[in-house]
MARMARKOL-337874 format. One record per atom (N, C-alpha, C): x negated, y, z; atom name. Coordinates in steps of 0.02 Angstrom, whole numbers, always signed. Layout:
! residues N
      X      Y      Z site
      X      Y      Z   CA
...
***
This chain:
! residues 154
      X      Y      Z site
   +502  -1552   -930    N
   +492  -1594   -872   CA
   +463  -1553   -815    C
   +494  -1553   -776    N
   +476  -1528   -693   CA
   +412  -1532   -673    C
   +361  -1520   -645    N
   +286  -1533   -606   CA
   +305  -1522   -549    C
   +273  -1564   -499    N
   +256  -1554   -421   CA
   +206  -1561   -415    C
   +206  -1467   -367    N
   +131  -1437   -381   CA
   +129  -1427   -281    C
    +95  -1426   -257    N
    +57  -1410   -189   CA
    +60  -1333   -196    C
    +57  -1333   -114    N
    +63  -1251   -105   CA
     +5  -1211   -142    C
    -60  -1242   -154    N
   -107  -1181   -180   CA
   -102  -1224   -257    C
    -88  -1240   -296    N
    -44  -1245   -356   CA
    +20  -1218   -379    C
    +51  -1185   -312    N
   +109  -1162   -344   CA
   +104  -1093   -321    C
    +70  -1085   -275    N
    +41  -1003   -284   CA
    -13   -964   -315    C
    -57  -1007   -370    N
    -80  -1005   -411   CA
    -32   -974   -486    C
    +14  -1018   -501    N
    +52  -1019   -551   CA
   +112   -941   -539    C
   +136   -939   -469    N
   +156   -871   -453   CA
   +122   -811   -459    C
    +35   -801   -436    N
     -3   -741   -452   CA
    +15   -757   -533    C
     -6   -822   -567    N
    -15   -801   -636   CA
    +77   -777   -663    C
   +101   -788   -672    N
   +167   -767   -678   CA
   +186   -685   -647    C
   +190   -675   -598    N
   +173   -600   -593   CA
   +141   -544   -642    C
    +77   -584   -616    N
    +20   -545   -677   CA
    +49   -536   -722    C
    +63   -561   -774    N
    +81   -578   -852   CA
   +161   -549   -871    C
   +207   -525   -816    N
   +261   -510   -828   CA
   +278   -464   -760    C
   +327   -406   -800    N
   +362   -373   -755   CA
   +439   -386   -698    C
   +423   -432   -656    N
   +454   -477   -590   CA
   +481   -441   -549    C
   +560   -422   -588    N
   +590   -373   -535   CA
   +653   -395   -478    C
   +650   -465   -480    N
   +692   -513   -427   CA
   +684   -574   -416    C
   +683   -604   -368    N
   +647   -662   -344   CA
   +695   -710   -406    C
   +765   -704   -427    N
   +783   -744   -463   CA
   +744   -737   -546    C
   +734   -691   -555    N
   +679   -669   -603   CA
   +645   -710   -605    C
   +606   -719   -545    N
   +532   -770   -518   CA
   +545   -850   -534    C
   +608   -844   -496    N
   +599   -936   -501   CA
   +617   -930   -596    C
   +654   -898   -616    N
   +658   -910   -704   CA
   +601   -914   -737    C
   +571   -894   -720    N
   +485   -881   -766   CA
   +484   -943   -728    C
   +461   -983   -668    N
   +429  -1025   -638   CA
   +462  -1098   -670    C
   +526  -1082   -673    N
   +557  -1156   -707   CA
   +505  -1156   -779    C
   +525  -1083   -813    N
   +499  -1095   -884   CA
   +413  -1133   -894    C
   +379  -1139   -834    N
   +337  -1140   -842   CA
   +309  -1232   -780    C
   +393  -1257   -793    N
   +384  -1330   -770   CA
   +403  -1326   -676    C
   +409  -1287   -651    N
   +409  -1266   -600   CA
   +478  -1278   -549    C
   +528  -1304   -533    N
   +577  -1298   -494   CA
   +552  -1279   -411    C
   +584  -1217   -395    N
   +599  -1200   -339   CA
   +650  -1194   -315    C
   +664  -1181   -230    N
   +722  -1147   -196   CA
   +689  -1087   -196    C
   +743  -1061   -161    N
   +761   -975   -138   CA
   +701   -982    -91    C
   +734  -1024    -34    N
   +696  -1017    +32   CA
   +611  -1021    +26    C
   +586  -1062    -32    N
   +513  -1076    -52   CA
   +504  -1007    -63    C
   +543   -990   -123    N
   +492   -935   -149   CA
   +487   -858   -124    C
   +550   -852    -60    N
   +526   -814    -18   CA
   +494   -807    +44    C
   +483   -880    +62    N
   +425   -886    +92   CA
   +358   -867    +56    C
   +352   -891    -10    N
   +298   -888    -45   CA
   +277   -820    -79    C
   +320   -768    -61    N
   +318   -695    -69   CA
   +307   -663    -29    C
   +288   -705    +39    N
   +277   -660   +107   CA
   +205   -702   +117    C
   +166   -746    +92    N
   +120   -759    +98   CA
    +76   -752    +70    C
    +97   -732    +16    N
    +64   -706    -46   CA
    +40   -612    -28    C
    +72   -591     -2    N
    +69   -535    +27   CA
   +118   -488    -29    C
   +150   -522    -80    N
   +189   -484   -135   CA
   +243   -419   -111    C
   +255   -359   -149    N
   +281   -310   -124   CA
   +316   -267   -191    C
   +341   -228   -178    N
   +393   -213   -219   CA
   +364   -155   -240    C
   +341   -109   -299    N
   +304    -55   -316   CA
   +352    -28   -380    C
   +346    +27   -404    N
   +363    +45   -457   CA
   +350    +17   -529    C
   +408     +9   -580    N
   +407    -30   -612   CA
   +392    +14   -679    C
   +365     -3   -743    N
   +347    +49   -799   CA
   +422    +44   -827    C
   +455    +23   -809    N
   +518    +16   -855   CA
   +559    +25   -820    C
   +553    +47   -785    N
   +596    +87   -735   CA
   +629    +40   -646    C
   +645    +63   -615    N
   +662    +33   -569   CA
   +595     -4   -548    C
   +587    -61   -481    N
   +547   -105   -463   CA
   +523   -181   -461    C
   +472   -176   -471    N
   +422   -252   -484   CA
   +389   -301   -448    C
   +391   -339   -411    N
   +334   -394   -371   CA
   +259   -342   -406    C
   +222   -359   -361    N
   +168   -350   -362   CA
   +117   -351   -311    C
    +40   -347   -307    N
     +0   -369   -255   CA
     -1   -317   -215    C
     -1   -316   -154    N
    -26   -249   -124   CA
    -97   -226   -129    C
   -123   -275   -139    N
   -223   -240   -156   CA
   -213   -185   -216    C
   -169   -224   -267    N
   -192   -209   -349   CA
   -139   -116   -314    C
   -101   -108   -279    N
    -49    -38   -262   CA
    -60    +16   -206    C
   -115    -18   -197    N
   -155    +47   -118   CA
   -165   +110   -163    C
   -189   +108   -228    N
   -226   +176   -238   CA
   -128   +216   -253    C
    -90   +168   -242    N
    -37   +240   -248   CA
    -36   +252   -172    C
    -59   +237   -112    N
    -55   +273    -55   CA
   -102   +327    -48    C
   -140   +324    -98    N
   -186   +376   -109   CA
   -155   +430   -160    C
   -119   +418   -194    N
    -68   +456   -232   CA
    -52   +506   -187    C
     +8   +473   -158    N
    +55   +486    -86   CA
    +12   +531    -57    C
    -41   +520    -30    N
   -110   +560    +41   CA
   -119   +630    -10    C
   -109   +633    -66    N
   -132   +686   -108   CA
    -67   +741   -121    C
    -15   +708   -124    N
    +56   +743   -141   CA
    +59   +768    -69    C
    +63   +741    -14    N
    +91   +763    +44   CA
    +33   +822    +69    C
    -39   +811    +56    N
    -69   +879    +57   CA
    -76   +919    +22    C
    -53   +930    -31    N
    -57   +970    -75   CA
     -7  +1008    -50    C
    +57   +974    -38    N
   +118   +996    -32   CA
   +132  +1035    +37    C
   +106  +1016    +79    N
    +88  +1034   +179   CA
    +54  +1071   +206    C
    -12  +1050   +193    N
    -68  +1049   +217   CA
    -87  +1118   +228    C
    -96  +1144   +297    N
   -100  +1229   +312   CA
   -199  +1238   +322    C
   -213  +1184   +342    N
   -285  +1186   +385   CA
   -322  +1117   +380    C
   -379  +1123   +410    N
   -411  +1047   +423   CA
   -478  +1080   +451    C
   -510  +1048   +512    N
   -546  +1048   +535   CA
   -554  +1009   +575    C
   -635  +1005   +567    N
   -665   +952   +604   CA
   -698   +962   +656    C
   -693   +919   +719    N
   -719   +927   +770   CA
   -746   +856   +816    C
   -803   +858   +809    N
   -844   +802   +832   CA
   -808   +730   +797    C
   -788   +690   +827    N
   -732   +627   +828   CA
   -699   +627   +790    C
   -659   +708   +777    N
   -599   +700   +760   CA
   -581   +726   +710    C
   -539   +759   +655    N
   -509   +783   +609   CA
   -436   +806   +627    C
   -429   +873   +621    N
   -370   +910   +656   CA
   -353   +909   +573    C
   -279   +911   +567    N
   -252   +930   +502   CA
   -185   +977   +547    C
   -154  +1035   +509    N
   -117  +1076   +526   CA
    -92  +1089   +482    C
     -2  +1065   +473    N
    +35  +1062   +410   CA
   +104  +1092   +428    C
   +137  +1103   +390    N
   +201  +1156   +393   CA
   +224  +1088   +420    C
   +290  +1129   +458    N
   +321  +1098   +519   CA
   +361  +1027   +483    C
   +360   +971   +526    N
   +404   +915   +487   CA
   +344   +867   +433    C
   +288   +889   +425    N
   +260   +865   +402   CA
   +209   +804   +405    C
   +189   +815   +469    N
   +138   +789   +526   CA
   +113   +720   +535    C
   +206   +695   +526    N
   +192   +617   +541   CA
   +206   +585   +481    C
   +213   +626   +423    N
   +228   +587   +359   CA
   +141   +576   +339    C
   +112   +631   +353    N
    +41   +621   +338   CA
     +0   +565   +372    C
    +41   +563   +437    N
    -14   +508   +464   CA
     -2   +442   +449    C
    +69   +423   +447    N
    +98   +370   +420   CA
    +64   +351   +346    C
    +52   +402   +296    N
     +8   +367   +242   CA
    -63   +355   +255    C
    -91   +397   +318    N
   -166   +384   +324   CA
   -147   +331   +362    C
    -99   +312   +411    N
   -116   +245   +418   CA
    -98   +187   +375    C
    -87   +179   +327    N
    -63   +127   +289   CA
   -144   +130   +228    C
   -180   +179   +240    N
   -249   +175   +204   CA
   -298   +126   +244    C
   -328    +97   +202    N
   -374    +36   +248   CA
   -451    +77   +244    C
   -452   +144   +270    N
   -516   +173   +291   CA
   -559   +161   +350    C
   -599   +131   +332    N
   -657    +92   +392   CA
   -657   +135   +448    C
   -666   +208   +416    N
   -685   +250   +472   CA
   -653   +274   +510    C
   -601   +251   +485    N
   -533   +280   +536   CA
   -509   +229   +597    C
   -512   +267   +666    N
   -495   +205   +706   CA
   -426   +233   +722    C
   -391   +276   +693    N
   -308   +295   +703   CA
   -311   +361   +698    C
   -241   +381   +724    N
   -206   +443   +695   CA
   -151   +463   +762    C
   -122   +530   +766    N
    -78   +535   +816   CA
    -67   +599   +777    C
     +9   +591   +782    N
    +32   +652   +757   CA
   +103   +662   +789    C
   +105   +751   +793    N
   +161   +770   +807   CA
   +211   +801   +746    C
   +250   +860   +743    N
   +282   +881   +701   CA
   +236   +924   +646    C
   +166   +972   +678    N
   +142  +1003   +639   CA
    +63  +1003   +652    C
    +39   +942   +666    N
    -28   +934   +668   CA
    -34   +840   +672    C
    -70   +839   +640    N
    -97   +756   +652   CA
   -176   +745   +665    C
   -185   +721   +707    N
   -238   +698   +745   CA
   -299   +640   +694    C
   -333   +635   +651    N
   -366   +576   +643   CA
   -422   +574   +675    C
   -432   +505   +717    N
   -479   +495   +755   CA
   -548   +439   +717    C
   -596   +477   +731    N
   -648   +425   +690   CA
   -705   +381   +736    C
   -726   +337   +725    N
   -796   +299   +773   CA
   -839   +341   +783    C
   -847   +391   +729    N
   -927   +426   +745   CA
   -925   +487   +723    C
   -976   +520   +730    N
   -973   +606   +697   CA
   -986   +604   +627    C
  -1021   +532   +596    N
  -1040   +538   +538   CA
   -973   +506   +499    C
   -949   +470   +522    N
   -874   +457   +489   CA
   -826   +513   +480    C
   -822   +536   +515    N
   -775   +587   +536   CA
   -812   +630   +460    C
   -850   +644   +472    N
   -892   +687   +413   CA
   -849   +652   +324    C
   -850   +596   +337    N
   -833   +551   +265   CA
   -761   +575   +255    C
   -718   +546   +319    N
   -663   +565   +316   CA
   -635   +653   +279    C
   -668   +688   +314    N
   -653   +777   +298   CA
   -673   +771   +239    C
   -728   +758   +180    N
   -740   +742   +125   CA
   -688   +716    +80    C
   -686   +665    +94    N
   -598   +615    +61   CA
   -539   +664    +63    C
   -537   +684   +124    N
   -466   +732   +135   CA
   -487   +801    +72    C
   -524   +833    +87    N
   -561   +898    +45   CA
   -542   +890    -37    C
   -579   +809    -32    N
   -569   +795   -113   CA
   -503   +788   -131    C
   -457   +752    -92    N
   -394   +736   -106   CA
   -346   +825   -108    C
   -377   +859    -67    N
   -330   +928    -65   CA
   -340   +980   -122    C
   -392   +953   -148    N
   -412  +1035   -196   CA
   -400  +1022   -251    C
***
């Protein structure tokens, strides 16, 4: 028998369904969701995948999975670690700011993952082909930041 559930009832029952199983297509989704009394449309439950903040991450079984973006930041920290390891010529700090100096082509791939990091101290980034700019609120941030980067490079 079917249930009609309200929006924070039926996005309740979606985190739990996620959680508990590897959700690698929205038709996937609504199948678990029927099994579990649930009838949806298409149009619901991709609305209800963009409100949910749900995102597509690597799957243990290969290929990709729904999943939260909170529970998948530390792979942008992955990412911030591969791309300096892999680049990364220099780094220095200067008042505000954090100069990074990376083989050519590199620049804006780096900043693009520092911006997708939710670091307090960071009020942005500017990058060209072989240097990226991170800009911080204060000298003592800036200090945190070169730390994080340091740890992430060595």
């Amino acid at each position: 028998m079917m249930k009609i559930m309200n929006k924070k009832e039926r996005h309740a029952l979606i985190k739990k369904v996620i959680t508990q199983n590897e959700i690698k297509t929205q038709e996937q989704l609504v199948e678990e969701l029927a099994k579990n009394g649930l009838e949806i449309t298409q149009a619901t439950i991709s609305r209800d995948i963009r409100e949910l903040n749900l995102a597509k991450y690597p799957a243990k079984s290969g290929g990709t999975r729904y999943g939260f973006v909170a529970e998948y930041k530390y792979l942008d920290t992955i990412k911030l670690r591969k791309k300096l390891e892999d680049a990364l010529i220099s780094m220095e700090r200067i008042e505000y700011f954090i100069l990074l100096k990376t083989l050519p082509g590199h620049a804006q791939t780096i900043g693009a993952v520092l911006d997708e990091l939710d670091w307090e101290e960071k009020a942005g980034t500017i990058c060209g082909n072989d240097t990226s700019l991170i800009i911080c609120k204060t000298k003592e941030q800036a200090k945190v930041i070169e730390q994080r980067l340091k740890a992430l490079s060595s």
